[in-house]
Structure formats: C-alpha cells, structure tokens
N, CA, C and O atoms as CSV, one atom per row, in Angstrom:
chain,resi,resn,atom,element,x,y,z
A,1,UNK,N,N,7.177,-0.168,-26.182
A,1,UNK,CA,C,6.156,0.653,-26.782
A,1,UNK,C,C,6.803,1.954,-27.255
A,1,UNK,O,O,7.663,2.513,-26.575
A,2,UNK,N,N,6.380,2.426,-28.425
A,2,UNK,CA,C,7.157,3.730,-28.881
A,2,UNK,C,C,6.521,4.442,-28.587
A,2,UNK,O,O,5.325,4.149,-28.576
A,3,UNK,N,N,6.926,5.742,-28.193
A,3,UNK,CA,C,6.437,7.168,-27.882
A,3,UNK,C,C,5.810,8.073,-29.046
A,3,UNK,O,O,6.424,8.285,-30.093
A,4,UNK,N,N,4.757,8.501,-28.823
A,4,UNK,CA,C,4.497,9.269,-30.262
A,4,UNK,C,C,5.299,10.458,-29.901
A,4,UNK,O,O,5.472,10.807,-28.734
A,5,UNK,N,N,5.807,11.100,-30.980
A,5,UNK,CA,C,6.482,12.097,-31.832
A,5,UNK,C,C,6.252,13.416,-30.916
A,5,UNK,O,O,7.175,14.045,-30.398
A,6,UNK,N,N,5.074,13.689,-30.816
A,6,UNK,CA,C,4.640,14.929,-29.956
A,6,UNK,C,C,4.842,14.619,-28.196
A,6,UNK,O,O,4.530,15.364,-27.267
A,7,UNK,N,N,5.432,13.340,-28.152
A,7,UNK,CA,C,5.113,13.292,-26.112
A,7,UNK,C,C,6.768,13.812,-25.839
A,7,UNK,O,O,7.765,13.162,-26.154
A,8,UNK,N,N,6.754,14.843,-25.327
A,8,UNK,CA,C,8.235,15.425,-24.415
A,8,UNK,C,C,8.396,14.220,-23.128
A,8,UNK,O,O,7.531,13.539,-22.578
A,9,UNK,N,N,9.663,14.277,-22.955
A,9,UNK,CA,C,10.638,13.293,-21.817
A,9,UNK,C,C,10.510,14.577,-20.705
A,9,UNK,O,O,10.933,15.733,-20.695
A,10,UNK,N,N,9.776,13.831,-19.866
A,10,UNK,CA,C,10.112,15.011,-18.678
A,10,UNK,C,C,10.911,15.252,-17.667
A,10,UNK,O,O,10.705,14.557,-16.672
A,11,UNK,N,N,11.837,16.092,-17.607
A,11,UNK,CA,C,13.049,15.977,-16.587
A,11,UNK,C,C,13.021,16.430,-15.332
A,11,UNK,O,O,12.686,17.532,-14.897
A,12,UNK,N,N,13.351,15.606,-14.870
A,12,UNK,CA,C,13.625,15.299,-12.747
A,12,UNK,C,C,14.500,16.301,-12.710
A,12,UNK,O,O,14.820,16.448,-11.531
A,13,UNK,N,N,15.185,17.249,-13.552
A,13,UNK,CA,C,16.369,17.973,-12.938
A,13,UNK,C,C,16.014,19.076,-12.569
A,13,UNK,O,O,16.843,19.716,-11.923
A,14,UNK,N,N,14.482,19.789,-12.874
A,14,UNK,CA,C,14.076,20.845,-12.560
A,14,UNK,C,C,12.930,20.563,-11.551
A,14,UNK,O,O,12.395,21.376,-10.797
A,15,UNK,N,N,12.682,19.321,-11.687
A,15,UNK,CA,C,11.618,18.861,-10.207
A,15,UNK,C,C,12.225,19.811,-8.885
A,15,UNK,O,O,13.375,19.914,-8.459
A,16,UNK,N,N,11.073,20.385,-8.480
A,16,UNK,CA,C,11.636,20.987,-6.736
A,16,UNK,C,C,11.298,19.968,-6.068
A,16,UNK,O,O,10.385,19.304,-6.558
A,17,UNK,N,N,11.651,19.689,-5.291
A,17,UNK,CA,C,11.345,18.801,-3.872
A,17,UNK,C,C,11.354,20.184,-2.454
A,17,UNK,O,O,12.054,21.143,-2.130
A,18,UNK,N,N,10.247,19.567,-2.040
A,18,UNK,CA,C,9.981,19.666,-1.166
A,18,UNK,C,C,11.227,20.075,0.316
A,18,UNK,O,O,11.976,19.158,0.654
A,19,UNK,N,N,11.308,21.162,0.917
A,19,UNK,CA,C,12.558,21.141,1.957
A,19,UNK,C,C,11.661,20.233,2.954
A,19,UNK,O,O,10.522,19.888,2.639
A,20,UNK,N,N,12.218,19.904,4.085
A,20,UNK,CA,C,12.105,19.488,5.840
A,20,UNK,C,C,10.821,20.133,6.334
A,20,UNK,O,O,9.777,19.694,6.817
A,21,UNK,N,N,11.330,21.449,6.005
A,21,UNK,CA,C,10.682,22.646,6.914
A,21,UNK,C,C,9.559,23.139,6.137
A,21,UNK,O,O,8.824,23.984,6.649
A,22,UNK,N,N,9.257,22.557,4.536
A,22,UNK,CA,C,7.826,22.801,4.132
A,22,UNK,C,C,7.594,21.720,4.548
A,22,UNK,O,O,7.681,21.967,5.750
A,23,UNK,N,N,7.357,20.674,4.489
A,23,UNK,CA,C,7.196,19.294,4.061
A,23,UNK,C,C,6.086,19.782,6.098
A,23,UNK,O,O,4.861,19.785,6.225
A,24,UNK,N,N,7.038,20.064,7.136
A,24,UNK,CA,C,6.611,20.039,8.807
A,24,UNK,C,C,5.506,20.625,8.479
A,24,UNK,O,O,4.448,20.100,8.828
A,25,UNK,N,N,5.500,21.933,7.683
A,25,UNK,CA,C,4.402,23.035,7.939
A,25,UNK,C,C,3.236,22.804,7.139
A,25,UNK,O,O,2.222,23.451,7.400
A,26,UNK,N,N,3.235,21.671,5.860
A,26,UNK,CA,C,1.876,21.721,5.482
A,26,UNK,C,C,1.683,20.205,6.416
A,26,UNK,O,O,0.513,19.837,6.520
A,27,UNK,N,N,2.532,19.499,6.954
A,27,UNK,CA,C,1.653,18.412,8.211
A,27,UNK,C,C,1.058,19.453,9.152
A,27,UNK,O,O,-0.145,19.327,9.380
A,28,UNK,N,N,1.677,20.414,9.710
A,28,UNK,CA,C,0.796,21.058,10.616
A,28,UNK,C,C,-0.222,21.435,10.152
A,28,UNK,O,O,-1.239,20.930,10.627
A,29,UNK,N,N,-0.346,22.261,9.267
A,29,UNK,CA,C,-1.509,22.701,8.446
A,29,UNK,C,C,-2.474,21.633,8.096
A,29,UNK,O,O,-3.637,22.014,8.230
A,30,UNK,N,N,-2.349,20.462,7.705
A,30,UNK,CA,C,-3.319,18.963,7.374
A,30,UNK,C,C,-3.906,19.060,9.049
A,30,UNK,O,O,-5.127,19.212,9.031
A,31,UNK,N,N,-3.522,19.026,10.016
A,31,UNK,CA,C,-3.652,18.517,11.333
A,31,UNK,C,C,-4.560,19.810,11.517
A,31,UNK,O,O,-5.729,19.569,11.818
A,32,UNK,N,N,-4.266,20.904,11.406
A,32,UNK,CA,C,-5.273,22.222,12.199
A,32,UNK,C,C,-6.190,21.995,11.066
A,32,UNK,O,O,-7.359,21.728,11.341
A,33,UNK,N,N,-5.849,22.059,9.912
A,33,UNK,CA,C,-7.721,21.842,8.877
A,33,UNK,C,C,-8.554,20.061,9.444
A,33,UNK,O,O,-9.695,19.864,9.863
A,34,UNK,N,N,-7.893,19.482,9.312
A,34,UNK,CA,C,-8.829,18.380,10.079
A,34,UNK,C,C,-8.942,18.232,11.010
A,34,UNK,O,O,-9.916,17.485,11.104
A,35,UNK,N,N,-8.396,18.557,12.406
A,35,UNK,CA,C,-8.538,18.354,13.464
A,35,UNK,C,C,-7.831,17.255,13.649
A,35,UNK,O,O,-8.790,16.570,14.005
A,36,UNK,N,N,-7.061,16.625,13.692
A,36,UNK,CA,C,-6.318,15.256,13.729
A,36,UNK,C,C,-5.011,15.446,13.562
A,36,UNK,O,O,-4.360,16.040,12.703
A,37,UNK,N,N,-4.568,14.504,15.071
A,37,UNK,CA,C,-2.880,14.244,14.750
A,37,UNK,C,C,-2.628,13.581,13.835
A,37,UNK,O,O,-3.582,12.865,13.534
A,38,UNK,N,N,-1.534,13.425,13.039
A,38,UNK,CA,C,-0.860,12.927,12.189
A,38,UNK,C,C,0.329,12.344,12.674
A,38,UNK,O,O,1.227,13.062,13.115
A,39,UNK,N,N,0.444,10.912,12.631
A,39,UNK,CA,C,1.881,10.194,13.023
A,39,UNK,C,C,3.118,10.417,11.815
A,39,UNK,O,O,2.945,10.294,10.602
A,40,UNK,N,N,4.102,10.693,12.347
A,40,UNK,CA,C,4.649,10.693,11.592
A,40,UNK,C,C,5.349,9.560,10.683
A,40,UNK,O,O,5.632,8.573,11.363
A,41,UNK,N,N,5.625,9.467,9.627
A,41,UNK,CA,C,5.995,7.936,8.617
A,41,UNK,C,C,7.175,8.097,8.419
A,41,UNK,O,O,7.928,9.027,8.130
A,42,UNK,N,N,7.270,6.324,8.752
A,42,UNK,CA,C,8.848,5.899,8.715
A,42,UNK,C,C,9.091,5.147,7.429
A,42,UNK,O,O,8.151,4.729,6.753
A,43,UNK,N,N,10.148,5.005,7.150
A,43,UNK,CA,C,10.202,4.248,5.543
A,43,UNK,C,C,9.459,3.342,5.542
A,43,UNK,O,O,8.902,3.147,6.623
A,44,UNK,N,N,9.221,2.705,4.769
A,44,UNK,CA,C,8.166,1.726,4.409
A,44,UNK,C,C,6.780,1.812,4.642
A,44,UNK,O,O,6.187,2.871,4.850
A,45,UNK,N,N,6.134,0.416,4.599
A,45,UNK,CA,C,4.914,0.479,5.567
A,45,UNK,C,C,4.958,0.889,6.896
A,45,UNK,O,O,5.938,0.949,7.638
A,46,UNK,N,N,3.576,1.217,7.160
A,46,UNK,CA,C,3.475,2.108,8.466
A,46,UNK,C,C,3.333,0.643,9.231
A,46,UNK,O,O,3.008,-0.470,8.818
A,47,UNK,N,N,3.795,1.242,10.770
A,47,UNK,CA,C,3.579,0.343,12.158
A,47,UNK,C,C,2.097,-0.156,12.078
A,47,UNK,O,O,1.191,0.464,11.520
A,48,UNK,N,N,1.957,-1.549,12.812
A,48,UNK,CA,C,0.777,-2.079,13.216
A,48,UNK,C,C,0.533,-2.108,14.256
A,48,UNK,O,O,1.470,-1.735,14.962
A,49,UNK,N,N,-0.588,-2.471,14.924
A,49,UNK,CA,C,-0.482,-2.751,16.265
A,49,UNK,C,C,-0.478,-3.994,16.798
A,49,UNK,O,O,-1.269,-4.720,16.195
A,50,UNK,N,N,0.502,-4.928,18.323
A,50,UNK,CA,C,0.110,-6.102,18.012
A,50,UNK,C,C,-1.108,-7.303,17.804
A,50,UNK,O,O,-0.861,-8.483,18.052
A,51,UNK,N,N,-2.028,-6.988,17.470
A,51,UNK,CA,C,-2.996,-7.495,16.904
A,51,UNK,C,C,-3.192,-7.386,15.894
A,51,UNK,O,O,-4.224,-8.024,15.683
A,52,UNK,N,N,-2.718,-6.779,14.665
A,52,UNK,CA,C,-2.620,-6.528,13.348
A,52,UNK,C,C,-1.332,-7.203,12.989
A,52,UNK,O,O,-1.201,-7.456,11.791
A,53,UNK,N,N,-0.311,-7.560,13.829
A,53,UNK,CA,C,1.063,-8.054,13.038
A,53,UNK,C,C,1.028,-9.446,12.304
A,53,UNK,O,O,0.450,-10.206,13.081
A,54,UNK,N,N,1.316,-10.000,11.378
A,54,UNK,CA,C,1.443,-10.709,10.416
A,54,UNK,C,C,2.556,-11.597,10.955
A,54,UNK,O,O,3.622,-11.107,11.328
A,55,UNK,N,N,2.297,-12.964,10.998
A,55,UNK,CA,C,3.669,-14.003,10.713
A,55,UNK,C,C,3.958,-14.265,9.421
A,55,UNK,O,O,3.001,-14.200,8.649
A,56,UNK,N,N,5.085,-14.562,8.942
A,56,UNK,CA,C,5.568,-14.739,7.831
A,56,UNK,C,C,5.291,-16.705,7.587
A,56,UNK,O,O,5.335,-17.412,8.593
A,57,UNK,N,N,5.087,-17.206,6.500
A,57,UNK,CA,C,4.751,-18.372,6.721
A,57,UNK,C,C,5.311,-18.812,5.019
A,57,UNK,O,O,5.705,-18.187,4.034
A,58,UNK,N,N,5.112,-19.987,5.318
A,58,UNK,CA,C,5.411,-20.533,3.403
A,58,UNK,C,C,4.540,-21.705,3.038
A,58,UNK,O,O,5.050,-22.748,2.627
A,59,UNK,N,N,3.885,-21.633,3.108
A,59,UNK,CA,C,2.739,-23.015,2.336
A,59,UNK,C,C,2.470,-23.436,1.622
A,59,UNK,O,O,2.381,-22.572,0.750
A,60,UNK,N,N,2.021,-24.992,0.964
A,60,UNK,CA,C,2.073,-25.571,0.268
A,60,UNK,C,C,0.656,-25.586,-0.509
A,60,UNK,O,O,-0.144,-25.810,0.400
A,61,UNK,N,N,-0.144,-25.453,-1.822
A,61,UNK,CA,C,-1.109,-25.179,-1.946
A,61,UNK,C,C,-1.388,-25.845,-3.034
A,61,UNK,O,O,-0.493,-25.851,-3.878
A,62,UNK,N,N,-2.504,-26.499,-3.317
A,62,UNK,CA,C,-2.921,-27.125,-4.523
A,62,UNK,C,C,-2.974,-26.020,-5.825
A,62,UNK,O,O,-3.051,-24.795,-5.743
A,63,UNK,N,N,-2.930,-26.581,-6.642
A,63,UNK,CA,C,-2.417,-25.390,-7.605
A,63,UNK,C,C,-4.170,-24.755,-7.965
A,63,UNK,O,O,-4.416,-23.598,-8.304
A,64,UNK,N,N,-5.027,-25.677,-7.810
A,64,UNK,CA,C,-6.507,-25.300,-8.275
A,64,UNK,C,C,-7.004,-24.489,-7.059
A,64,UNK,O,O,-7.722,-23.496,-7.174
A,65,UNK,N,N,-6.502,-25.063,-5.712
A,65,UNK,CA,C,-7.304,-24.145,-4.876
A,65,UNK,C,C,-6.677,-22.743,-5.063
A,65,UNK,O,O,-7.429,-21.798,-4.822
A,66,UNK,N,N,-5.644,-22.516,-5.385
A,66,UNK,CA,C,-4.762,-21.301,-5.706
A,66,UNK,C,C,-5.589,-20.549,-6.669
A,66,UNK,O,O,-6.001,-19.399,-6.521
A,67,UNK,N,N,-5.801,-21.414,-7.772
A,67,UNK,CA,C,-6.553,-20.626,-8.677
A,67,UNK,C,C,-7.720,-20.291,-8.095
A,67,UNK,O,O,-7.768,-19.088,-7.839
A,68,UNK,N,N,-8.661,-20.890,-7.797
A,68,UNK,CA,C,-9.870,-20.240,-7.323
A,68,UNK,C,C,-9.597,-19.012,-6.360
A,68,UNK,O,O,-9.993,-17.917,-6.761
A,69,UNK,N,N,-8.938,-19.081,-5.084
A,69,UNK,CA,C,-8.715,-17.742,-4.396
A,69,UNK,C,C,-7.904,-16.827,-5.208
A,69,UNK,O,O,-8.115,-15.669,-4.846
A,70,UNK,N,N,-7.029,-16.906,-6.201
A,70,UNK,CA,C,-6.881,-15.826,-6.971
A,70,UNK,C,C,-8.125,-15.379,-7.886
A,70,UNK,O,O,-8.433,-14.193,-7.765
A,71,UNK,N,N,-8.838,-16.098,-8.723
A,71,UNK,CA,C,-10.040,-15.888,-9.010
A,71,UNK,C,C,-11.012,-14.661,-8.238
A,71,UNK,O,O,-11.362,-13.548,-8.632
A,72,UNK,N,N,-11.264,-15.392,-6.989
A,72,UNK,CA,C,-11.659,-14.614,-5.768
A,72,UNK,C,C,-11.634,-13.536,-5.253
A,72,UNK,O,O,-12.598,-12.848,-4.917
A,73,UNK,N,N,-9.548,-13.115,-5.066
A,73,UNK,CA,C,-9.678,-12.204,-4.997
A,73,UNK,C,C,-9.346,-10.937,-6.198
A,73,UNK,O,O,-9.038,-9.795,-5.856
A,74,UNK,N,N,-9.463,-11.348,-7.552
A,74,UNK,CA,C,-9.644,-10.468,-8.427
A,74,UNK,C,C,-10.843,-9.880,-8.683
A,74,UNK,O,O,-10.944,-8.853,-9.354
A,75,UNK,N,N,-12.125,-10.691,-8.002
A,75,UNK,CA,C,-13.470,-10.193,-8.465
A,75,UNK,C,C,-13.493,-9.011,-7.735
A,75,UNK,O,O,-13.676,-7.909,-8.253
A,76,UNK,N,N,-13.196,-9.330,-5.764
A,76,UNK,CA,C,-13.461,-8.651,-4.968
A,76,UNK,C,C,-12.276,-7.461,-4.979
A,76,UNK,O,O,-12.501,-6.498,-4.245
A,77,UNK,N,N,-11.045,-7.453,-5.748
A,77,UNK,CA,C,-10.230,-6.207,-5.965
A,77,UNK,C,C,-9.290,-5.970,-4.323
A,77,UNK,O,O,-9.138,-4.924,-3.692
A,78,UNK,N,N,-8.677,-7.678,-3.931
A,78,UNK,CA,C,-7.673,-7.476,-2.756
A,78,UNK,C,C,-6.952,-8.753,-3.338
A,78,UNK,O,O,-7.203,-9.636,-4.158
A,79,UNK,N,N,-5.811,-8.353,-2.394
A,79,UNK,CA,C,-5.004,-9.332,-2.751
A,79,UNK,C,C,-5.395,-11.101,-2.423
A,79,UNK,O,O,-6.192,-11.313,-1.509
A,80,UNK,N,N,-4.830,-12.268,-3.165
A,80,UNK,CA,C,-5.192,-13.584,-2.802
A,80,UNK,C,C,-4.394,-13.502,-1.429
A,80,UNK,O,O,-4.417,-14.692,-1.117
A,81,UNK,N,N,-4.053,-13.184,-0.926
A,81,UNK,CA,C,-3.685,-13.677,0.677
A,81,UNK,C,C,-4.342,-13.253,1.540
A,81,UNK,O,O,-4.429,-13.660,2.698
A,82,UNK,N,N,-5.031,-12.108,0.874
A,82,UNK,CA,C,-5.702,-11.195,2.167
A,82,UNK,C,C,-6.990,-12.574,2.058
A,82,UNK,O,O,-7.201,-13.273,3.049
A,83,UNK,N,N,-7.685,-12.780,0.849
A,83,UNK,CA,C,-8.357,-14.089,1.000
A,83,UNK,C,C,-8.414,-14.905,1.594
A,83,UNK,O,O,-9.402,-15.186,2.273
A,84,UNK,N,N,-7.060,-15.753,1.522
A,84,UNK,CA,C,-6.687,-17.214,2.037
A,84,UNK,C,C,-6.867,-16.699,3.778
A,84,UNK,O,O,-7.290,-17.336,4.742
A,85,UNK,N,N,-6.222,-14.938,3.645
A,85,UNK,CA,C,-6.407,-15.064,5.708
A,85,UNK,C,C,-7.501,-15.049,5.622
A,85,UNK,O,O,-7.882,-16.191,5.877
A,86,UNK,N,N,-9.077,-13.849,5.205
A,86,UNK,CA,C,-9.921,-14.298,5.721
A,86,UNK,C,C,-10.823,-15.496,5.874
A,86,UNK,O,O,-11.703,-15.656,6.719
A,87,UNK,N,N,-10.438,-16.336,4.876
A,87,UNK,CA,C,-11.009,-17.991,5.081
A,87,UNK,C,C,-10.677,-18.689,5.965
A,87,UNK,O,O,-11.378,-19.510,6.556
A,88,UNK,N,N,-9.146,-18.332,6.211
A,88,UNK,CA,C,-8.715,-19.136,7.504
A,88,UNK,C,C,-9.284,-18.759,9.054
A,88,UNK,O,O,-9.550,-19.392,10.076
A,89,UNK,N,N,-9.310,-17.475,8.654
A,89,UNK,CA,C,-10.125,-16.512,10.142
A,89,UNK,C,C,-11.607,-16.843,10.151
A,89,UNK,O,O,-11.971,-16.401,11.241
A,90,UNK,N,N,-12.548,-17.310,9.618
A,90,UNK,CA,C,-13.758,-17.612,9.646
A,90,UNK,C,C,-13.747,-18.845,10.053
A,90,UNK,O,O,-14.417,-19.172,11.032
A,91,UNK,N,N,-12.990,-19.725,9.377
A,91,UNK,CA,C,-12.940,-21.339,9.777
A,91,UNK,C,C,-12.098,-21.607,11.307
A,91,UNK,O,O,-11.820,-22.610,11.964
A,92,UNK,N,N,-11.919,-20.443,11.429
A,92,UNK,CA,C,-10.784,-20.375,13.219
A,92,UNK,C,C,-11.925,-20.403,14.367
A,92,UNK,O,O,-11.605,-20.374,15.556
C-alpha cells in the first residue's frame, strides 16, 4: 500500500522509553489510586493457576466441523479453540 505524500515516517530514535525506576513508581502509583496489588509481569503471557493450565494437544478435525466452530467463533468475537474447549467442557 503506498503512503500518501503528506504521512511523515516516524522515528524510534527519539522515542524515550521509559527507565526501571519510572516504570516501579507509576506501578506504585496504579496500586495506591486503585487500591490493588499489582503482580508483577514476566515475558510473555501471564501465569495461570493450576486449574486454568492448558494441555497442548493436536487433533484431527473434519474440515466442516472446523468450519462451523470457526463460523462460531467469529460471530461471538473469541478464538475457535476457546469454542471447541467450551463444547468439550459442557459435553464433559
């Protein structure tokens, strides 16, 4: 896609980032305006608890039932797996 004429390239070289020691003090600050601890985040997704952890699996699927739970979950705006689990969790 071409850029129109008037849109400037915006450069990362004058981006500030954030130090350590702001980054601590507006978590403290989030925590005293809401009242709530804040865990701190590790790369990626955040920890679950074990009752929330996920097995990894690989399954074989008719290509139509596929389509329909993708169908499914585009109406409802989640992913098709989060689908396929809750169908499987109702029928459990």
């Amino acid at each position: 896609m071409k850029k129109p004429k008037d849109c400037e390239e915006f450069s990362f070289k004058n981006y500030r980032h954030f130090t350590p020691e702001e980054l601590e003090r507006n978590r403290r600050g989030i925590e005293v305006k809401l009242g709530i601890k804040r865990r701190k985040r590790r790369a990626g997704r955040p920890l679950k608890g074990k009752e929330e952890k996920y097995v990894t699996v690989s399954i074989r699927l008719h290509p139509l039932a596929l389509e329909r739970v993708k169908k499914e979950a585009k109406k409802l705006g989640i992913g098709y797996q989060t689908v396929i689990n809750q169908i499987l969790l109702k029928s459990a």
